[in-house]
C-alpha positions in Angstrom: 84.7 45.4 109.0 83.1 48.8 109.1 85.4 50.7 111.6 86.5 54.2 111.1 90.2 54.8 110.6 91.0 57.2 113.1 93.7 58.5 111.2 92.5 60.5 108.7 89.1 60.4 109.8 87.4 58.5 107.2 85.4 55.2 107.1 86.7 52.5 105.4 83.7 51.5 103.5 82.2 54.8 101.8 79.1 52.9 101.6 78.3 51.6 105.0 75.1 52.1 106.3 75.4 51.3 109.6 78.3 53.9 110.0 77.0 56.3 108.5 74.2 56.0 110.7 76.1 56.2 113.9 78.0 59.7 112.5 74.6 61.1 111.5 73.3 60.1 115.3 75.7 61.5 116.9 75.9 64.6 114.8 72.2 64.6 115.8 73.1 64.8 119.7 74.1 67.7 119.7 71.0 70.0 118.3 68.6 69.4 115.7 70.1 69.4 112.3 68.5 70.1 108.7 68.5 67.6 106.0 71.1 69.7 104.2 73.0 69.7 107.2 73.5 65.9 107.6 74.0 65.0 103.7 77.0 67.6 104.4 78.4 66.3 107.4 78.4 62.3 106.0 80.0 63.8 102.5 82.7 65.4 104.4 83.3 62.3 106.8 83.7 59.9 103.4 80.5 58.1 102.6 78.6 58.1 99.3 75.6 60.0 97.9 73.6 56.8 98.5 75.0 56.2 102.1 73.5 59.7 102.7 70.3 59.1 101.1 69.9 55.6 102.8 70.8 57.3 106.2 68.0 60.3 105.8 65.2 57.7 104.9 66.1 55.9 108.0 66.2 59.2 110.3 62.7 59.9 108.3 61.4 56.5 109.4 62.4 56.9 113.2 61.4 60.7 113.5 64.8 61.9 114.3 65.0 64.4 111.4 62.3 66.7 110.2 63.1 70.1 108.2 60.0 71.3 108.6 59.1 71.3 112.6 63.3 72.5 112.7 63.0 75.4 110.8 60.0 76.5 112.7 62.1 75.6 116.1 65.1 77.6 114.4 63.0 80.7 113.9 61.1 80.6 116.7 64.4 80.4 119.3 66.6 83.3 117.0 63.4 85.0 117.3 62.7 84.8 120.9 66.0 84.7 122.4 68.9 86.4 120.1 66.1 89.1 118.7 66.2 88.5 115.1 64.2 89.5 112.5 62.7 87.8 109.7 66.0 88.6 107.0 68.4 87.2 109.1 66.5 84.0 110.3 65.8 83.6 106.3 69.9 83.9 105.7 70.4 81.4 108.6 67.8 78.7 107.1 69.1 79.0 103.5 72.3 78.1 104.9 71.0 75.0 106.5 69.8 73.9 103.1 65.9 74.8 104.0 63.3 75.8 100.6 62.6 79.0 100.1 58.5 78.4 100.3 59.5 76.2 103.7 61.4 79.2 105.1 58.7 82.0 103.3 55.8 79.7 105.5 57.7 79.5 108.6 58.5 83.3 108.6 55.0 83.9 108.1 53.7 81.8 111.1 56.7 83.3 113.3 56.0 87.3 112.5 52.4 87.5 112.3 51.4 91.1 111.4 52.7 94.0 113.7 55.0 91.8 115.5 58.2 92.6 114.0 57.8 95.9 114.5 57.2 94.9 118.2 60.0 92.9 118.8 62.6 95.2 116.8 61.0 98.2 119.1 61.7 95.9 122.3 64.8 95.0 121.0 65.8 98.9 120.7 65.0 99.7 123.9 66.3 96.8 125.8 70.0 97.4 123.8 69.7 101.0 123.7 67.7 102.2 127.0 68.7 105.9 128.1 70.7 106.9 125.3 69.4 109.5 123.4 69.0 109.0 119.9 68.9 112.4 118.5 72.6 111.7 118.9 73.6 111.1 115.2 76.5 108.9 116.2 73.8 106.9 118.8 70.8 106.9 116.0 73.0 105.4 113.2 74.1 102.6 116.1 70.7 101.6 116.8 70.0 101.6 113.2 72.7 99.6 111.9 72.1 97.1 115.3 69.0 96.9 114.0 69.7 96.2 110.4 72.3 93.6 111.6 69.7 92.2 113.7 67.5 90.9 110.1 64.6 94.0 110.4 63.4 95.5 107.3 64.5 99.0 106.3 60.5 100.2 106.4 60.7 98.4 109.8 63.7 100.6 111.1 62.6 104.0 109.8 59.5 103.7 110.9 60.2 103.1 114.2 63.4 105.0 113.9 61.6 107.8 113.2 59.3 107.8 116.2 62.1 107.3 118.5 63.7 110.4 117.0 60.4 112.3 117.7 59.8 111.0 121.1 63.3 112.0 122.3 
C-alpha cells in the first residue's frame, strides 16, 4: 500500500505519513536541512500540505530538524571555510526559508564587532597576496571579490583604502 511509483516519482498516497517520513529522512542524510527546505522537497515528491506538516512535527519530536541551531551551523561553516560575509550568508538563509529576526540573531552572534573587517582583510590577503593593488585593474578585483564575497561597502572601502595606502 504505500509504495512509491518509480515511474514518475510520486507516492501513491499524497497523504502517507510514513512515506513521507522516509523521503524527508533520507533527504536529511545528506546535510542538515531547514524547515523550508523539507516542506519543499515533500511538495515536489507529491504529498499534501498536511503530510508535510505531520512529517515536521515528527522530525521536531525526535530532534532531527532544528532551524535555529542550522542556521547558526550554516553561518558559522560559510563563515569559516568559504569566507563569507554577513550579506551573503543572509541571501543564502532566506533562501532556505529562515526568518529574518532568526537570520538578524544568528548574524549577530557569528560577526561580533570588528570581525568582519577581520576576516574580509584575511580573506584579501590570502586571495590576493603579492599583487599590488594600486593596480586599478587589481584594486577593482579585490573589490568586487570582496563584494561577491557578502562584505559591506563601508567594510570594503575602508579596508580598501588602507591597502591602497600601505602599497
Amino acid at each position: 500500500m504505500g509504495t512509491l511509483n518509480r515511474a514518475n516519482h510520486r507516492p501513491k498516497s499524497p497523504d502517507s505519513q510514513e512515506e513521507a517520513l522516509k523521503s524527508a529522512l533520507r533527504f536529511l542524510s545528506y546535510r542538515a536541512r531547514s524547515e523550508a527546505e523539507i516542506l519543499t522537497h515533500l511538495s515536489r515528491k507529491g504529498f499534501s500540505a498536511a503530510a508535510g506538516e505531520q512529517t515536521l512535527r515528527k522530525l521536531r519530536s525526535f530532534n532531527y530538524i532544528n532551524d535555529e541551531s542550522f542556521a547558526h551551523h550554516w553561518a558559522l561553516s560559510r563563515a569559516a571555510s568559504r569566507g563569507h560575509g554577513p550579506q551573503r550568508i543572509e541571501q543564502e538563509l532566506k533562501a532556505k526559508g529562515i526568518a529574518q529576526p532568526m537570520i538578524q540573531d544568528v548574524l549577530a552572534a557569528t560577526f561580533v564587532a570588528g570581525d568582519e573587517k577581520k576576516r574580509a582583510k584575511a580573506l584579501l590577503d590570502r586571495k590576493f597576496r603579492g599583487m599590488n593593488l594600486r593596480d586599478p585593474k587589481t584594486f577593482r578585483r579585490a573589490g568586487a571579490f570582496l563584494q561577491r564575497r557578502g562584505y559591506s561597502s563601508q567594510v570594503i572601502f575602508d579596508l580598501m583604502g588602507r591597502r591602497a595606502e600601505e602599497d
